[in-house]
C-alpha positions as CSV (number, residue, x, y, z in Angstrom):
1,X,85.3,215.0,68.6
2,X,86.6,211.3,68.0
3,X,86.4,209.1,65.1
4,X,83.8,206.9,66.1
5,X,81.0,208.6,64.3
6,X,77.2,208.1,66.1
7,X,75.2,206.6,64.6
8,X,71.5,208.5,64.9
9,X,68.5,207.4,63.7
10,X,67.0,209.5,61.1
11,X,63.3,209.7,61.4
12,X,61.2,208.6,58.7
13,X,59.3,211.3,56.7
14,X,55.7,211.4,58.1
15,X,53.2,211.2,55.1
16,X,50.3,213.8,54.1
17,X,46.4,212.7,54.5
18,X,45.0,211.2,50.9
19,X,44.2,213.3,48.5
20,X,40.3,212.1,48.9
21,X,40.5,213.3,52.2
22,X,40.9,216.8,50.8
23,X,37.5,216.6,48.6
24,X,35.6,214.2,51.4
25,X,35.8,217.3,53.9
26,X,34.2,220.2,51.8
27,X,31.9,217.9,50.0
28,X,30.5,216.9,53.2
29,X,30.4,220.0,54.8
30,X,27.9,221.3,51.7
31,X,26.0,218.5,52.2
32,X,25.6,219.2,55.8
33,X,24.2,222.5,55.3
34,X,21.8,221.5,52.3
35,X,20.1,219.0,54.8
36,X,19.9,221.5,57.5
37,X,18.7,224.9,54.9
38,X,16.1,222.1,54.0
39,X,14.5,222.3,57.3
40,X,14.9,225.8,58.4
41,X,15.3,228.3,55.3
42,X,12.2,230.2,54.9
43,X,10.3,229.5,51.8
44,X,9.3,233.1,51.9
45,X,12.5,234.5,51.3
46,X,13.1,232.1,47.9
47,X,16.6,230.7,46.6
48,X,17.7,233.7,45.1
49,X,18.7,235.4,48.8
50,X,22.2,235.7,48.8
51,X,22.5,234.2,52.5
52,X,21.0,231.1,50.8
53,X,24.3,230.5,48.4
54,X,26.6,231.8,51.8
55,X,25.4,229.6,54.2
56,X,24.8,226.5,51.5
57,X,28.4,227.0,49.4
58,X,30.7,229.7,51.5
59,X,30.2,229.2,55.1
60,X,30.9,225.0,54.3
61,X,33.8,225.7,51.9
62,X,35.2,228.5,54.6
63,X,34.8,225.4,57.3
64,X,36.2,222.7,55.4
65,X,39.0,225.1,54.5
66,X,39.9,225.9,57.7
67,X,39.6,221.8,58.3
68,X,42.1,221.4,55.9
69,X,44.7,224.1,56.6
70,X,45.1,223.0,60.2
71,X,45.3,219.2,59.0
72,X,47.9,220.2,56.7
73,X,49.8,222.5,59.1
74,X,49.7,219.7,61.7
75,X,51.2,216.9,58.9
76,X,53.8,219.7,57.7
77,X,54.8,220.8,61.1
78,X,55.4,217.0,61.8
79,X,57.7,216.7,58.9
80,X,59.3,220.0,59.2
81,X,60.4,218.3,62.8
82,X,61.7,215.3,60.9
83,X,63.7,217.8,58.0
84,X,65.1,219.3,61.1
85,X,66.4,216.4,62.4
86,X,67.8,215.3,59.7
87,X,69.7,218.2,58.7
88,X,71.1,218.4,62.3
89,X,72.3,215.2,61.2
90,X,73.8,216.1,58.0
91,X,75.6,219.1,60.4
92,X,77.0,216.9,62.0
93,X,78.1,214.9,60.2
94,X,79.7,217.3,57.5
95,X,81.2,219.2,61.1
96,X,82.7,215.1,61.8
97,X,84.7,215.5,58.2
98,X,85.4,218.8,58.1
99,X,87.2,217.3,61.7
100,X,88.8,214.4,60.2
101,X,89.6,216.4,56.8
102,X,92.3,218.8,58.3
103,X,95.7,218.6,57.2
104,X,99.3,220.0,57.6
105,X,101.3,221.2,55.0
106,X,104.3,219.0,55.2
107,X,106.6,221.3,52.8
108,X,110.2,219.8,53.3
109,X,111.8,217.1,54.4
110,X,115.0,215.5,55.4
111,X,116.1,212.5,56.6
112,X,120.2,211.3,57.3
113,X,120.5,207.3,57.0
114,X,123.3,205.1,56.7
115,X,122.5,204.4,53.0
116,X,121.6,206.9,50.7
117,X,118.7,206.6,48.4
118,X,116.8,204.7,50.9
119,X,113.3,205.6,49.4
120,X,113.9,204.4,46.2
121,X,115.5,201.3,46.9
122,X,112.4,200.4,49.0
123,X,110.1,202.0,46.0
124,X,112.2,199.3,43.9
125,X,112.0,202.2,41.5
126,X,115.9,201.1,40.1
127,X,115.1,197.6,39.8
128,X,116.8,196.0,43.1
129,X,115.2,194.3,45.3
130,X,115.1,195.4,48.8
131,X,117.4,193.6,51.1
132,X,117.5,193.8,54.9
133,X,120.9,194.7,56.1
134,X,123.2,192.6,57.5
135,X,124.4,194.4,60.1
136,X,123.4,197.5,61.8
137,X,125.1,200.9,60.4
138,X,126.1,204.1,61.5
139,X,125.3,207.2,60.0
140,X,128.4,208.8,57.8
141,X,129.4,212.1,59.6
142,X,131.7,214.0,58.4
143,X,134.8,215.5,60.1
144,X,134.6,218.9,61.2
145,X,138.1,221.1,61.9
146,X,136.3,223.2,64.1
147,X,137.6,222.7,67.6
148,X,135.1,221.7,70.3
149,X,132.3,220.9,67.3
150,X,130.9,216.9,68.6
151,X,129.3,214.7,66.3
152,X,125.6,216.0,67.0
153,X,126.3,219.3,65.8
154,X,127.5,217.4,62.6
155,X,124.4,215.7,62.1
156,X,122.4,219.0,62.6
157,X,124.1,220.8,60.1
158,X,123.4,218.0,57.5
159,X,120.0,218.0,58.4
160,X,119.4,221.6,58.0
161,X,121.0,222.6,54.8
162,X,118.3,221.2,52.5
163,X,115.5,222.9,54.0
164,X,117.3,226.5,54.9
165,X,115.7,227.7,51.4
166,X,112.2,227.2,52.7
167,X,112.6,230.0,55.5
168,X,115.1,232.5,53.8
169,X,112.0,234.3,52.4
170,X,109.4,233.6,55.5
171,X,109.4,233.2,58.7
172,X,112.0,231.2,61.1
173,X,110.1,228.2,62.2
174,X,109.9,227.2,66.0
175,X,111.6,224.0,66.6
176,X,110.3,220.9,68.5
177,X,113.7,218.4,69.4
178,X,113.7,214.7,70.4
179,X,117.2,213.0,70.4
180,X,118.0,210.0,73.1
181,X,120.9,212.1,74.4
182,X,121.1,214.7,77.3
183,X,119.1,217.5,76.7
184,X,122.0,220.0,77.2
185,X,124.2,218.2,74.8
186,X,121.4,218.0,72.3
187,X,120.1,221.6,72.4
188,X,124.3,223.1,72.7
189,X,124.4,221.3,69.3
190,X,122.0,222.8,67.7
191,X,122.1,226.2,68.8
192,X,126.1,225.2,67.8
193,X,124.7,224.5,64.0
194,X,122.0,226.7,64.1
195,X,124.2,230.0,64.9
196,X,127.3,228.8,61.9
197,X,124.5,228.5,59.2
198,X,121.8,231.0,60.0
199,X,124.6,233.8,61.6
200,X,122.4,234.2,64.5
201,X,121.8,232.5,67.8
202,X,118.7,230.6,68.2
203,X,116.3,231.9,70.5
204,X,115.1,230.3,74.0
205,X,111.2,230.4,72.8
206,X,111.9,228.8,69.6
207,X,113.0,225.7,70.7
208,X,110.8,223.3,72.5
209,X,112.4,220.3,73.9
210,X,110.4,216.9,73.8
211,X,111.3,214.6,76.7
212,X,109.9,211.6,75.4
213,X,109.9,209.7,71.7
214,X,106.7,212.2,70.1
215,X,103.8,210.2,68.6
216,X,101.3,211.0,65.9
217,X,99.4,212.7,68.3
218,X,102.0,215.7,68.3
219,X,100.3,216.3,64.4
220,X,96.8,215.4,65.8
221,X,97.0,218.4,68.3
222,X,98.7,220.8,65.3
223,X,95.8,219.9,63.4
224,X,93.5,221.5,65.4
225,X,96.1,224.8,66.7
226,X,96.1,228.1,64.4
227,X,99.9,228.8,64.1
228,X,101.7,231.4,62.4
229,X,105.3,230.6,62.1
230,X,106.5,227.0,60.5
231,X,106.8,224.4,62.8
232,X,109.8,221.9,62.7
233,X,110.2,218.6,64.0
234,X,113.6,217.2,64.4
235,X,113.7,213.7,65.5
236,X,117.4,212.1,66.0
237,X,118.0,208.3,67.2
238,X,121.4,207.8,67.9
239,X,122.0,203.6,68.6
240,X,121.7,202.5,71.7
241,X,123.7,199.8,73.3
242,X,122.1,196.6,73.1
243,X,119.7,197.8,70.2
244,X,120.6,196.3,67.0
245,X,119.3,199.0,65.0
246,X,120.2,201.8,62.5
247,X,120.7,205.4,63.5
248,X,118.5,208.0,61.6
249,X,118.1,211.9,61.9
250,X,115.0,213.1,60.7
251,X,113.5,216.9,60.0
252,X,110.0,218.0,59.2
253,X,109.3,221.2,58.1
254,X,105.0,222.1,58.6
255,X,103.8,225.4,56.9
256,X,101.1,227.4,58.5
257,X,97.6,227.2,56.9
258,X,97.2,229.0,53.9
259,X,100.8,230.0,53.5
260,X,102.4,228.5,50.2
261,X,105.5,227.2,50.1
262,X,109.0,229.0,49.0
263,X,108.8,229.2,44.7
264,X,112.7,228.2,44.7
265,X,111.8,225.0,46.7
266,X,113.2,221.6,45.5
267,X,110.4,219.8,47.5
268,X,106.6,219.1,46.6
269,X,104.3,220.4,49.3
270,X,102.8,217.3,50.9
271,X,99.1,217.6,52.9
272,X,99.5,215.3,56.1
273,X,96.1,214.4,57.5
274,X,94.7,213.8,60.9
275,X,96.1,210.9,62.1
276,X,93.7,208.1,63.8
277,X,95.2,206.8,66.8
278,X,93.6,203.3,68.3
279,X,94.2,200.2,69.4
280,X,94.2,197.1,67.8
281,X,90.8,195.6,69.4
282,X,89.2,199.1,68.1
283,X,91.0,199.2,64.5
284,X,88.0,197.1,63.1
285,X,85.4,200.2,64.1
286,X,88.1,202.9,63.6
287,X,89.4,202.7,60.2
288,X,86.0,202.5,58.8
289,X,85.5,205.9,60.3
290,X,89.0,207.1,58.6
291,X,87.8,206.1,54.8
292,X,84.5,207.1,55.5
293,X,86.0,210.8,56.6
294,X,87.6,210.9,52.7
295,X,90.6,212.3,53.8
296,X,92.1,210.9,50.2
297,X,90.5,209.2,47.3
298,X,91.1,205.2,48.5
299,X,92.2,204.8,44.9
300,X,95.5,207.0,45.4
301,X,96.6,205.0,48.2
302,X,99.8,203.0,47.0
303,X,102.0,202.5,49.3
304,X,101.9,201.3,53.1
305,X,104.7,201.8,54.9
306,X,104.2,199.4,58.4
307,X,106.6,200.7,61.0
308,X,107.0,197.9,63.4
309,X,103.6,195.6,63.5
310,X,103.5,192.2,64.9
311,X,102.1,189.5,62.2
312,X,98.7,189.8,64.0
313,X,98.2,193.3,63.4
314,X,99.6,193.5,60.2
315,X,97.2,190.5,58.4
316,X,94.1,192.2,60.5
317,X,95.2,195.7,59.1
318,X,95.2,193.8,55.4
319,X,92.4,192.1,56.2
320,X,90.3,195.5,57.0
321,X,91.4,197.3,54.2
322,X,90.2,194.2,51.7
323,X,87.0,194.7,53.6
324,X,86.5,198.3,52.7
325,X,87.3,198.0,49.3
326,X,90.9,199.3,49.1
327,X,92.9,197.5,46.8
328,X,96.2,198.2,48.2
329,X,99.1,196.6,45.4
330,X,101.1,194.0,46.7
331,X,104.4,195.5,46.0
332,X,103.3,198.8,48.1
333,X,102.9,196.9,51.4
334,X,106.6,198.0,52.6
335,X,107.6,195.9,56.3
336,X,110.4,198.6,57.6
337,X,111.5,196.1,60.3
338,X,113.1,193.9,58.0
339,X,114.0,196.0,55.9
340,X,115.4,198.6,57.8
341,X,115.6,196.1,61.5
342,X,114.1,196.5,64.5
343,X,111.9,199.2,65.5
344,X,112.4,201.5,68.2
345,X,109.7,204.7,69.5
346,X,110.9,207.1,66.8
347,X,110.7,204.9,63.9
348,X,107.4,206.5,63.0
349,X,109.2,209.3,61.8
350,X,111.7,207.3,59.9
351,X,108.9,205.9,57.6
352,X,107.0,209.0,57.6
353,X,110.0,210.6,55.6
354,X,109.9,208.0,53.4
355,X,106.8,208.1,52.8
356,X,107.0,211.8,51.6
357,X,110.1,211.1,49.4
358,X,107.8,208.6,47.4
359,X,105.4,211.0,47.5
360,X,107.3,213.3,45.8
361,X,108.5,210.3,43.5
362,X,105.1,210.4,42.1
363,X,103.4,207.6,43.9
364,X,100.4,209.0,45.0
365,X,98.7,208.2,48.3
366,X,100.5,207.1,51.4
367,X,99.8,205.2,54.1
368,X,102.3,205.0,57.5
369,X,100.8,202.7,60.2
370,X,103.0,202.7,63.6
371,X,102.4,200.6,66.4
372,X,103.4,202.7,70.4
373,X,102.5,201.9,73.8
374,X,99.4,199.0,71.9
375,X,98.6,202.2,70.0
376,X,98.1,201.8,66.3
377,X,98.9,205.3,64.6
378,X,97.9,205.6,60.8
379,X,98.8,208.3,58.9
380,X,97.9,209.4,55.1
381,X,100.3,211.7,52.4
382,X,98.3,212.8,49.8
383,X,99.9,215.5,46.9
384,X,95.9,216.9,46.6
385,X,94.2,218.1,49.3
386,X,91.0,216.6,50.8
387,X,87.7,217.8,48.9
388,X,85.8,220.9,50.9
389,X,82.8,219.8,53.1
390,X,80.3,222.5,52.3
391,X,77.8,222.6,56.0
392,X,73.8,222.3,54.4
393,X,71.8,225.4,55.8
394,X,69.9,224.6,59.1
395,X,67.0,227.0,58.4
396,X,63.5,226.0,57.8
397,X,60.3,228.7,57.3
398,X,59.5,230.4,60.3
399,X,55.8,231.4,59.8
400,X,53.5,228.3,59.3
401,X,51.1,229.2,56.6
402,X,49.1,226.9,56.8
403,X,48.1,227.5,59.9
404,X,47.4,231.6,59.7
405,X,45.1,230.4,56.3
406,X,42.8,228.0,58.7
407,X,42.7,230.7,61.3
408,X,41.9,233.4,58.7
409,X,39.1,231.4,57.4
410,X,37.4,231.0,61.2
411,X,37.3,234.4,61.2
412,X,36.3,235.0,58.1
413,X,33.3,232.3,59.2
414,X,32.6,234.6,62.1
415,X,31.6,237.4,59.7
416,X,29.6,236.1,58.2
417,X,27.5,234.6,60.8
418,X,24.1,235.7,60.8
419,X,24.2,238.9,63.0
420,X,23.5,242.8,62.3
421,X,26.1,245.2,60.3
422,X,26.8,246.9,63.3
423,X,27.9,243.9,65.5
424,X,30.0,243.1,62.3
425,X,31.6,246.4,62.5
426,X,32.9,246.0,66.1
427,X,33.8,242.4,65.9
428,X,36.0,243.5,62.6
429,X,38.9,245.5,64.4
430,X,39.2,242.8,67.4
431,X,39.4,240.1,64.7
432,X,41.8,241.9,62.6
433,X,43.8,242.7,65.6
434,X,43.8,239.4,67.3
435,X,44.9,237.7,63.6
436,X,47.9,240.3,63.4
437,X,49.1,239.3,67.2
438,X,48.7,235.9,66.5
439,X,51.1,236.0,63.3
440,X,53.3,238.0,65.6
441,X,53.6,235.5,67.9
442,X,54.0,232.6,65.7
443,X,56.8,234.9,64.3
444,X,58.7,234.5,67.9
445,X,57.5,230.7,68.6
446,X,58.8,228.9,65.3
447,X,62.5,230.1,66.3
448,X,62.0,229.0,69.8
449,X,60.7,225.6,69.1
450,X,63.6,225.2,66.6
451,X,66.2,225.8,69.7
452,X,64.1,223.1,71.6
453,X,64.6,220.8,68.6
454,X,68.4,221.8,68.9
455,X,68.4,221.1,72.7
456,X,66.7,217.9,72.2
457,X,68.5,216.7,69.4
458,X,72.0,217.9,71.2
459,X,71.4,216.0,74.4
460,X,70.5,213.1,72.3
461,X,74.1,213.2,70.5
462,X,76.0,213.8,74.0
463,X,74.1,210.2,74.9
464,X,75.1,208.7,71.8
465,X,78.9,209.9,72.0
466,X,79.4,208.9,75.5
467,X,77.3,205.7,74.8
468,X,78.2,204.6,71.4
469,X,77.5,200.4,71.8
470,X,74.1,202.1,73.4
């Protein structure tokens, strides 16, 4: 599935024949077989024969019936085609946020900057303004006695301590690394850090090494995996030369579905959604789709945090979000690069942190927009999760009735047609059986023609999906 929802037309609901129609038929049909008793019943046999009042009232009404029922099976068959539609519709679209509704339990973070307190400096929750810094910093490691223990394995140990409460009751989470450093340095370090606090080594199949900066699409793809174990993401940009930037170390802890978080836990479980990934030409068809998904009530969103936009983007992201009715405060729209300096691939994660310390500061919805590679990555925190899409019921009757009435009336008609007992007799058995297979095959038909409806209806979604300007 994407995020560009198709758009399918709906069908309009066909309407049933006037309700004079329904008195013109039998009214006519009595009339019709007045004029034609006038000419041929027998004077002889008088108007109290009982054939008289059958063929003059019962055989017409019968007829007429039988007019009727196959007029209004037709009309309802025609709209039960149109229902069906439309709740293939409905399915899909409730499958679409059901899609765009999944989320990851982000249950602790960390992050190591050179100034502490970042979050609520930027939140201006102490009354300072936010300043960009002067110069770039380094991140404050402290000096380990240990002989042979380098700086990363420092940085790891600081980074791990918070969260070690969250897995001392559950299970040890599998680990996905990025640092800009030599993979064999990087991973020595951890499993350095990792055996002094946890007294074990760190196995081979828990650690997954990412060779290049991870995007939101690493969360996109978790979204849609069944895991059992926690995942954690540790992200660690050490400055580069040439790169007038801050260093940050960064940890993510993600909690399977449906496993709550440790009781002793000094964090506030977090629900990351999907995030929507698209470029900037597309942003004006794509983030529609993302509000329209109600991953979070547009009312909780405070805070964007913009990790790295140019101008352009940034007053066409504004301008969208005016568009669609999100009233976004002023004070909430947080520019990282000058507050922070310049961006580099990993920032994302940077501000994603902060966005979860805020909201765990009680400040509601989050918003962290990320621009990679003329990708645009949005992202929402919410403390609630998203509402539950409940699929509407794809069934519709199986056995026209409708139908079965107008073809028990014709046979009904036939008994009473002017021929001996006996000929009534035999023809009474064939008619009773022929009615029986005929409901029996109805009975197997309605649920085929339903599966054709599906095929049709299918094939016309694939089109659309392929061929969405179509």
């Amino acid at each position: 599935m994407n995020w560009r929802h198709p758009v399918m037309v709906r069908g309009e609901m066909p309407r049933l024949p006037a309700w004079w129609l329904w008195l013109a038929l039998p009214i006519t049909g009595i009339a019709l077989a007045a004029l034609g008793l006038f000419f041929t019943w027998p004077l002889s046999r008088g108007f109290t024969d009982p054939r008289f009042w059958i063929y003059l009232l019962l055989l017409p009404l019968l007829l007429s019936l039988a007019v009727n029922a196959f007029m209004l099976s037709a009309a309802l068959h025609a709209r039960r085609k149109v229902i069906w539609r439309q709740l293939f519709i409905e399915h899909k679209r409730a499958q679409w946020q059901q899609w765009g509704r999944r989320s990851l339990c982000l249950s602790a973070w960390h992050c190591i900057t050179p100034e502490a307190d970042l979050a609520p400096r930027l939140l201006e929750l102490e009354g300072s303004q936010p300043e960009p810094p002067a110069e770039a910093r380094s991140l404050a490691v402290e000096q380990d006695p240990v002989l042979g223990a380098c700086r990363l394995t420092d940085i790891f140990s600081q980074l791990l301590t918070p969260l070690q409460k969250q897995w001392q009751t559950q299970l040890l989470p599998e680990i996905w690394l990025w640092v800009n450093t030599e993979q064999q340095q990087a991973s020595l370090a951890l499993r350095q850090s990792w055996l002094r606090q946890q007294n074990h080594s760190l196995a081979d199949d828990r650690l997954h090494w990412l060779s290049t900066p991870p995007d939101a699409r690493l969360f996109a793809e978790w979204c849609d995996q069944t895991f059992i174990q926690p995942r954690l993401l540790l992200v660690i940009y050490l400055r580069e030369e040439g790169i007038p930037t801050d260093e940050f170390a960064v940890a993510l802890l993600i909690q399977p579905p449906n496993r709550k978080t440790a009781k002793n836990s000094e964090f506030r479980a977090l629900y990351l959604f999907r995030p929507l990934i698209s470029s900037a030409d597309k942003l004006e068809e794509d983030l529609p789709a993302l509000l329209a998904v109600q991953q979070t009530d547009i009312k909780r969103l405070q805070h964007l945090w913009d990790s790295g936009l140019t101008r352009r983007q940034r007053l066409s992201l504004y301008a969208l979000l005016d568009e669609q009715g999100v009233d976004l405060p002023t004070k909430g729209r947080h520019k990282l690069v000058q507050q922070l300096g310049p961006a580099v691939p990993a920032s994302l994660w940077l501000a994603l942190v902060i966005a979860a310390q805020a909201g765990d500061l009680a400040q509601r919805g989050q918003w962290v927009v990320a621009e990679d590679a003329r990708t645009l990555s949005i992202l929402q925190l919410s403390t609630q999760p998203a509402a539950k899409v409940d699929l509407p019921q794809t069934e519709l009757p199986r056995y026209p009735l409708a139908y079965l009435s107008a073809i028990l009336a014709l046979l009904l008609v036939l008994l009473l047609l002017p021929v001996d007992p006996q000929t009534q007799q035999m023809m009474l058995p064939w008619l009773a059986g022929g009615f029986v297979l005929l409901a029996g095959l109805l009975s197997f038909a309605m649920p085929l023609e339903q599966q054709l409806w599906r095929k049709q209806c299918e094939a016309e979604w694939s089109r659309l999906e392929e061929n969405p300007d179509d």
